[in-house]
N, C-alpha and C positions, 0 to 999 in steps of 0.2 A: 264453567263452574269451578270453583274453586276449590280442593280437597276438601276444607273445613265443611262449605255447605255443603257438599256429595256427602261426607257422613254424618251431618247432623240429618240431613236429609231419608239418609236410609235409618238411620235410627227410630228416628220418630215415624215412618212408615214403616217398617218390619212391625214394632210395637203392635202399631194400631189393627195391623192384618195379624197379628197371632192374641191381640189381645183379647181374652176371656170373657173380659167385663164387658156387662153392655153400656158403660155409659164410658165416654173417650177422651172427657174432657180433661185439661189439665189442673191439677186443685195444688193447691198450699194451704197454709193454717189462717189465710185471712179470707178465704173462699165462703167459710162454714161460720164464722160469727164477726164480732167487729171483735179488733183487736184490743180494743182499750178498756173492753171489760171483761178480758183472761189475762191475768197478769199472771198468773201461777205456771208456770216452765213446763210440769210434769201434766198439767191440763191442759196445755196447749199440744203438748208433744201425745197425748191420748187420743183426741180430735185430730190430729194428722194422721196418726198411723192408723184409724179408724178407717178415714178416707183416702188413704194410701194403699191401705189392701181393698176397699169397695172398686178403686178405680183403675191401678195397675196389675193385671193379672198374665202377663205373657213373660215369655224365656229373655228376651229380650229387657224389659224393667228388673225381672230376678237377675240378671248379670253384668246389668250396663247402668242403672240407675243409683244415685244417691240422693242425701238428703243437706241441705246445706239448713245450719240453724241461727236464726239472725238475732240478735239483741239491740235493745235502744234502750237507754238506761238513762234517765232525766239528770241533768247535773244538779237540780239545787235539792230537789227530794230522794236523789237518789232509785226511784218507783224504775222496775223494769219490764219493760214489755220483751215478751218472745213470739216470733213464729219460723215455721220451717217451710222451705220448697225445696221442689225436686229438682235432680238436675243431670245430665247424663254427658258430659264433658265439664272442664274445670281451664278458663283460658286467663294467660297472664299475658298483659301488655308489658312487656319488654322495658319500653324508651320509660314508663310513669314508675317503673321498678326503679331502675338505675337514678331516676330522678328522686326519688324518695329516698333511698342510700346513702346517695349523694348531699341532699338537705341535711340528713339526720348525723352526718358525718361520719359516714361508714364508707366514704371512697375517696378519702385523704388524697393518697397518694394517685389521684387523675385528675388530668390537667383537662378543663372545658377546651383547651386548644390540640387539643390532643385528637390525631385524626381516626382514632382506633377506640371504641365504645366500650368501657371497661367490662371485664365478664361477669357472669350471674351463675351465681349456683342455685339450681334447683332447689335445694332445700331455701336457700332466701326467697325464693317464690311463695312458698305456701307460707313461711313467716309473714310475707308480706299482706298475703289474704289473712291473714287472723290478725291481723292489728289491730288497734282502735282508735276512730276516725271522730273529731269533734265535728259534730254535724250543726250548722249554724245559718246565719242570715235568712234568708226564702224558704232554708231547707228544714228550720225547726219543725221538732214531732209534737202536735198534742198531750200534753199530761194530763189524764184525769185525775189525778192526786192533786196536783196543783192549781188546776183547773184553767191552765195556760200553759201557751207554747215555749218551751223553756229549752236553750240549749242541751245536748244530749248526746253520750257517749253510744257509739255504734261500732257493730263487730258483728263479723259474717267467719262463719266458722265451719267444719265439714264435723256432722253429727255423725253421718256414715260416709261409709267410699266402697264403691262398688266391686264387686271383685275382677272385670276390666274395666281399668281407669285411660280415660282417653285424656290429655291435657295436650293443648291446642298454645304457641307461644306469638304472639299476635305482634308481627313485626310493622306493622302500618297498614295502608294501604297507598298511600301516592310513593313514600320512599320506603324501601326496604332498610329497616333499623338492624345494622350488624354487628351483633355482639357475641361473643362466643357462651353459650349457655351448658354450664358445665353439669351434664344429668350422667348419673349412676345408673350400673347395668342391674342393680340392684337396688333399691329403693325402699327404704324402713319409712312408714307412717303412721306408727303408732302413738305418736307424743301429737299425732296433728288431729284424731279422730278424737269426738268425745264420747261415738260407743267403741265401746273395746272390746274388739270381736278375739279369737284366740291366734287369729293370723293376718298382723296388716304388712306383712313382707311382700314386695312385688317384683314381677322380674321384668326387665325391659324384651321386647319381643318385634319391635316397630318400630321406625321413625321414617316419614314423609318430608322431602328436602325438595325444592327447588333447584333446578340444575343451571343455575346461573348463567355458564358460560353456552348453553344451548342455545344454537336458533333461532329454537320453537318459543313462542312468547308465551308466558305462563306453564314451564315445561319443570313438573315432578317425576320424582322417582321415588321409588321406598326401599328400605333397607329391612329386608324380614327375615328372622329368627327361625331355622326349619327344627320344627318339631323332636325330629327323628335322630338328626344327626347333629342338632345342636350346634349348626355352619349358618354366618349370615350369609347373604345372598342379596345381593341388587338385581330390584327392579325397573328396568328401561323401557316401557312400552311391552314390545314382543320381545326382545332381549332379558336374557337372564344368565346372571355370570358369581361366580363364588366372590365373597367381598374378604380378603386377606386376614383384615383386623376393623376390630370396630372403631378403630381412628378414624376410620374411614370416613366416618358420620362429620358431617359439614356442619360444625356445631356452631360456627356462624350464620347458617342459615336456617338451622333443623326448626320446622314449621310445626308439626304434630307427632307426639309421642304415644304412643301405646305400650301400658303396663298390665300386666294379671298378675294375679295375686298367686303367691308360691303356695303349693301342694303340702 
């Protein structure tokens, strides 16, 4: 099993064993009525957080969950539909980043012949999740305004962010897409959340890397932040050894980040 499913896996089991509520299922804003007749932002987002404290009630949803908030907005009326879902990791594909960059001309100076995968900064991640996508052909949304399917502007956005944010960097799975992705030990995401809590500072505490030149096939190790003394520290299996400098981090390969959110 592979890091990512082992903690999506304990996640959504801790949850469901410390969860409060007796009903387990998972809901969003299109659970509870049809979508095309709440157009109004603040009544949809009512009816979520409604059934967002009815359904999640453990330490586990209070620390580890967010809310992602999605818009479709009809191009020729303009009419906006909103709903929210939950979400308890946030994963960017790598090679479809670099590739959108690249279209939009923002990676000039890389050559497609070029045997090394130009870098990505973190922060161009989450830019990338808040974009806005012409959604078209098969994929048109319904307009009840219009009362036809009409092309339509969409945009997926993080309403909240949990205070541990796990973001997960999705290098393929037949090839390993190697790019060096340049993340902050510190990490400001204030300008990315549309509730604005009094503290979206986070600190980095984690990263989950693949040790390439191992052996062992599908062979991770983690790089974790101790507490106390404020030292990273590599994890090897049974092996544990002081990590020098956070250079250290194989930012070519680094697979899963773990942030919380500053004190």
């Amino acid at each position: 099993m592979e890091p990512k499913d082992l903690i999506i896996f304990l996640l959504d089991r801790l949850h469901k064993e410390l969860n409060l509520s007796k009903s387990q299922s998972i809901i969003n804003s299109n659970n509870s009525e049809d979508i095309s007749t709440q157009l109004d932002k603040n009544k949809m987002l009512n009816i979520f957080i409604d059934e967002f404290k009815e359904h999640y009630k453990s330490i586990i949803s209070d620390l580890f969950y967010g809310v992602h908030a999605i818009a479709n907005k009809c191009s020729k009326c303009f009419n906006t539909k909103y709903n929210f879902q939950v979400y308890n990791f946030i994963e960017f594909h790598l090679e479809a980043i670099n590739q959108f960059y690249f279209e939009n001309g923002k990676r000039n100076n890389y050559s497609m012949y070029n045997n090394k995968n130009p870098d990505i900064d973190l922060y161009e991640c989450f830019d990338y999740l808040n974009r806005i996508d012409l959604i078209n052909g098969n994929n048109k949304i319904f307009c009840n305004i219009c009362n036809y399917a009409f092309e339509s502007y969409y945009q997926s956005s993080l309403f909240s962010i949990p205070n541990y944010l796990i973001i997960i960097l999705d290098r393929g799975k037949i090839d390993l897409y190697q790019c060096n992705v340049n993340f902050p030990e510190t990490l400001y995401l204030y300008s990315y959340a549309e509730f604005k809590s009094s503290n979206l500072q986070y600190e980095l505490y984690s990263v989950i890397c693949p040790l390439v030149e191992s052996s062992k096939k599908d062979h991770f190790v983690a790089y974790c932040k101790n507490r106390l003394d404020k030292k990273w520290y590599l994890y090897d299996d049974d092996l544990v050894s002081l990590s020098q400098n956070p250079s250290d981090f194989k930012k070519d390969t680094a697979n899963i980040l773990f942030y919380k959110i500053t004190c």
